[in-house]
Backbone as CSV, one residue per row, in Angstrom:
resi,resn,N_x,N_y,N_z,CA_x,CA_y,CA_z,C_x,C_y,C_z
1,UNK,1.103,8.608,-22.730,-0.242,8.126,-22.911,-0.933,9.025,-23.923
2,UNK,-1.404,8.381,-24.893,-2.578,9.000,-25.810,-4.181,9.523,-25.288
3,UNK,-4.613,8.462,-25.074,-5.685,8.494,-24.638,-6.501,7.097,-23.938
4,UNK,-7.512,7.241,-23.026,-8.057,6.211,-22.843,-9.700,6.687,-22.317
5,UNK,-10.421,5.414,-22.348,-11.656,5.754,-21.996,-12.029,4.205,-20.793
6,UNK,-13.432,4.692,-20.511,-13.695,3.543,-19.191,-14.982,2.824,-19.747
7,UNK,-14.956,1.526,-19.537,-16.439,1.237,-20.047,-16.757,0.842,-18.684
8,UNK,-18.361,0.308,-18.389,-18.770,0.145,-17.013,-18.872,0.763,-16.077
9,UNK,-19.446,0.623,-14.952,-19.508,1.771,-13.469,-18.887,1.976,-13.120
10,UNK,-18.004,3.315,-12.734,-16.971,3.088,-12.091,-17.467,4.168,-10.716
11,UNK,-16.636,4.071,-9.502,-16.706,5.575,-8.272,-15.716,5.640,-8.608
12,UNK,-15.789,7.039,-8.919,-14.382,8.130,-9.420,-14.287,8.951,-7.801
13,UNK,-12.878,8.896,-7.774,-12.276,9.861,-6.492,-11.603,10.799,-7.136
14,UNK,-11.273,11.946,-5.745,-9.969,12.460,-6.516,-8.495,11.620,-6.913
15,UNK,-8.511,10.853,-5.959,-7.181,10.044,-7.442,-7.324,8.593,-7.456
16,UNK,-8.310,8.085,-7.264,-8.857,6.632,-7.749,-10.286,6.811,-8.370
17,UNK,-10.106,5.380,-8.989,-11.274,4.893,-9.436,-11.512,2.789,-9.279
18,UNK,-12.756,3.016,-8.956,-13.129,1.068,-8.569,-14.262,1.375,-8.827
19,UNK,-13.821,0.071,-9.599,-15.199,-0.417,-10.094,-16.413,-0.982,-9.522
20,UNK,-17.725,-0.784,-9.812,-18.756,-0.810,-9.084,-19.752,-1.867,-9.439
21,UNK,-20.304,-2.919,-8.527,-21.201,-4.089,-9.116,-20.031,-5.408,-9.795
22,UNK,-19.599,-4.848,-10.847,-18.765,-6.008,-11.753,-17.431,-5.085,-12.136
23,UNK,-17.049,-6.289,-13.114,-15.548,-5.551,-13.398,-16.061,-4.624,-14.414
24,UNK,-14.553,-3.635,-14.391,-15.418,-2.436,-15.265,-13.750,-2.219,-15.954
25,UNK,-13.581,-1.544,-17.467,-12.557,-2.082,-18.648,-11.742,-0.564,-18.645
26,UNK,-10.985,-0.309,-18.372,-9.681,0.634,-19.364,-9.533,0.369,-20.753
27,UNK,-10.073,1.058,-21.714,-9.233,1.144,-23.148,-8.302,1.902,-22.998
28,UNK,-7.033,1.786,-23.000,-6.099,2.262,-22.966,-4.953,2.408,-24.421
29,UNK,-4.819,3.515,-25.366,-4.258,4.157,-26.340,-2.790,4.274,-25.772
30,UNK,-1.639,3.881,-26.049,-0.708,4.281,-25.920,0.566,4.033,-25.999
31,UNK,1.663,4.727,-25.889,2.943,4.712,-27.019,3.898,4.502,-26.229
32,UNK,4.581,3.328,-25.664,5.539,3.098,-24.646,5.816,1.816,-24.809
33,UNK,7.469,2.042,-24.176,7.499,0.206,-23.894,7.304,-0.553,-22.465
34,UNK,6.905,-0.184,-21.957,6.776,-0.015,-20.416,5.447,0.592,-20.045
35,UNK,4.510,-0.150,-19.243,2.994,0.566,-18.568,2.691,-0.537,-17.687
36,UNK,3.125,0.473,-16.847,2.795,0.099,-15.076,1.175,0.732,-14.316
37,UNK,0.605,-0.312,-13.579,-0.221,0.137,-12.869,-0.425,0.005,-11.295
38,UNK,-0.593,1.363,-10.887,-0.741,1.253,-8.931,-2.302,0.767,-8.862
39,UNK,-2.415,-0.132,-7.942,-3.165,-0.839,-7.759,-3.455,-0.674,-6.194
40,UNK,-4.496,-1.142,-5.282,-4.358,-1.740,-4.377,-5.901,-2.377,-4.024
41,UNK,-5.988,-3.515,-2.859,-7.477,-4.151,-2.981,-6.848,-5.699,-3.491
42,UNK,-7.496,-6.318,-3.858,-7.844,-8.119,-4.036,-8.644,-8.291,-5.296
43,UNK,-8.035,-9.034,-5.978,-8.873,-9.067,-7.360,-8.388,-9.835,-8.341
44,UNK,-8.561,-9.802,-9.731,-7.389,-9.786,-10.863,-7.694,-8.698,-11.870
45,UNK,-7.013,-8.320,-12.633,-6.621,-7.802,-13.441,-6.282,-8.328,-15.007
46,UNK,-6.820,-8.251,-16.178,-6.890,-9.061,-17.062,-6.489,-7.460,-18.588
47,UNK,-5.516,-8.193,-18.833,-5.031,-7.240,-20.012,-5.247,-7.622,-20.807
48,UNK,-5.809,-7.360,-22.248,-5.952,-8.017,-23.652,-4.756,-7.124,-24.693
49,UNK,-4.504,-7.371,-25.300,-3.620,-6.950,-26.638,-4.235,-6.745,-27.564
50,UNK,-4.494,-6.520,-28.993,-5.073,-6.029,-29.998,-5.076,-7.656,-30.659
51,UNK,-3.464,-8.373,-30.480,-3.900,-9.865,-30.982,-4.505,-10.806,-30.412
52,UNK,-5.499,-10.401,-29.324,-6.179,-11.621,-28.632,-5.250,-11.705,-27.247
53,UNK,-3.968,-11.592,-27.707,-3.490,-12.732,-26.463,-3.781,-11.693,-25.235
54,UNK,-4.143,-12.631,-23.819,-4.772,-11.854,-22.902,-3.546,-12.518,-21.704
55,UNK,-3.441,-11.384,-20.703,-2.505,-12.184,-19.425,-3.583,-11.820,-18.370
56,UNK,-3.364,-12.703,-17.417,-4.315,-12.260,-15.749,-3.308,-12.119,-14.532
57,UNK,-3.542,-10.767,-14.626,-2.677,-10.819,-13.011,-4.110,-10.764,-11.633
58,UNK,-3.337,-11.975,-10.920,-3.908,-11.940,-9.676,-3.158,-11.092,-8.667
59,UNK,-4.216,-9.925,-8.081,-3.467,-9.620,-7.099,-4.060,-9.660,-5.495
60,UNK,-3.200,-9.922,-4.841,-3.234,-9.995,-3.343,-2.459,-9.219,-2.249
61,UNK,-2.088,-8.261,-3.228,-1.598,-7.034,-2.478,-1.447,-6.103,-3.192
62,UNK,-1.222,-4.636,-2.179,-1.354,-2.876,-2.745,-0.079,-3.044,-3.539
63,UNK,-0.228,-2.448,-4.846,1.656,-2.468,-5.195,1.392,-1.827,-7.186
64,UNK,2.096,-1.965,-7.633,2.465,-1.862,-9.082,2.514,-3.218,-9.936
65,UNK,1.824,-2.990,-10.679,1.397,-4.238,-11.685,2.556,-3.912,-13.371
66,UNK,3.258,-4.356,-13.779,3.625,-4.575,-14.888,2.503,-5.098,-15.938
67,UNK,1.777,-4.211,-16.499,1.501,-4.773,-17.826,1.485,-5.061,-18.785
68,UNK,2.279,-4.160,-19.255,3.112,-4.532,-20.917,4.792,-3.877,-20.380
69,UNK,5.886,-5.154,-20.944,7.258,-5.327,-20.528,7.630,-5.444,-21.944
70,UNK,8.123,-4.021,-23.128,8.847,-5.115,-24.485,10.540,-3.684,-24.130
71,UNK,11.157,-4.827,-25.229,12.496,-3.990,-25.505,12.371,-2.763,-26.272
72,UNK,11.672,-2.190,-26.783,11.095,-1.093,-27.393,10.078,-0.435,-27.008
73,UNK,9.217,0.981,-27.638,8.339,1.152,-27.972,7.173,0.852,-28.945
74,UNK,6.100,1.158,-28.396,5.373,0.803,-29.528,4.037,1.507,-29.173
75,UNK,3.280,1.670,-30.042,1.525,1.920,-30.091,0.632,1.012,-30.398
76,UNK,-0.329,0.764,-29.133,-1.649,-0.318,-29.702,-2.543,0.698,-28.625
77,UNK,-3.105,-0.142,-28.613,-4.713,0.086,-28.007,-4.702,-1.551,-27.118
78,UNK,-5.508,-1.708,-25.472,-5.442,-2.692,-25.008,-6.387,-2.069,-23.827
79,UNK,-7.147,-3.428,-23.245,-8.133,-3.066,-22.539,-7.504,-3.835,-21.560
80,UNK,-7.833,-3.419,-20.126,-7.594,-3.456,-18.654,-8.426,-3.678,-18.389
81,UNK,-8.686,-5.001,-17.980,-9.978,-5.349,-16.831,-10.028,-5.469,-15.734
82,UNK,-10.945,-4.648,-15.011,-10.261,-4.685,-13.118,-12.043,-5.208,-12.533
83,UNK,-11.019,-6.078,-11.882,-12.359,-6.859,-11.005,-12.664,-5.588,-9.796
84,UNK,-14.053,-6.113,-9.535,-14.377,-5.813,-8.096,-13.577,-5.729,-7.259
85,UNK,-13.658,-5.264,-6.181,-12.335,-5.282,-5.094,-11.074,-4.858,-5.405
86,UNK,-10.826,-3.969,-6.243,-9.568,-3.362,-6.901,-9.822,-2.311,-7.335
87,UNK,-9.099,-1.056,-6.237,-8.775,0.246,-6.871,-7.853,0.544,-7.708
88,UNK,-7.854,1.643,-8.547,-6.769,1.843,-9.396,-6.415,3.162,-9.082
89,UNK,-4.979,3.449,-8.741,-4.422,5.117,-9.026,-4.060,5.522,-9.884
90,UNK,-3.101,5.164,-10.592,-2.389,5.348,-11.977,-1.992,4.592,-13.109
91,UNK,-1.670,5.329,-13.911,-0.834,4.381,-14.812,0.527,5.055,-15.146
92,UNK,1.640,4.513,-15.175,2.816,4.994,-15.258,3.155,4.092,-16.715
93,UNK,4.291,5.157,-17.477,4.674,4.680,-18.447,6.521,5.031,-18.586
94,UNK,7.267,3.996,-19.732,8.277,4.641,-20.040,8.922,3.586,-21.145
């Protein structure tokens, strides 16, 4: 991971963060082919790409989210949108 920043309210814990009122965004910087997120809570989850194209994961259970799956590496920038009702722990990469 390069770097990332948060837009919106978030309650920060020691190892979560949920979003507060509305959904609140991950910009997320980074160089992998593989980025996983621990999740848990009820919600969706909405990833954008740098070309527009956006996926929505619905989730309905605690677990690990696949968000970007390629045969390589690569570097972009992509925002994470986490609804209400969804904590986040990490992000794992590889």
């Amino acid at each position: 991971m390069r770097r990332f920043s948060l837009e919106g309210r978030w309650r920060l814990a020691e190892q979560s963060i949920t979003p507060v009122d509305k959904p609140g965004v991950v910009h997320l910087n980074y160089t992998a082919a593989r980025v996983q997120l621990v999740e848990s809570g009820r919600g969706t989850v909405t990833v954008t790409h740098p070309d527009g194209k956006r996926e929505v994961h619905h989730v309905s259970s605690d677990g690990t989210l696949d968000l970007v799956r390629a045969s390589k590496s690569r570097s972009e920038v992509i925002d994470i949108e986490v609804s209400k009702g969804l904590t986040i722990y990490s992000l794992t990469f590889g």
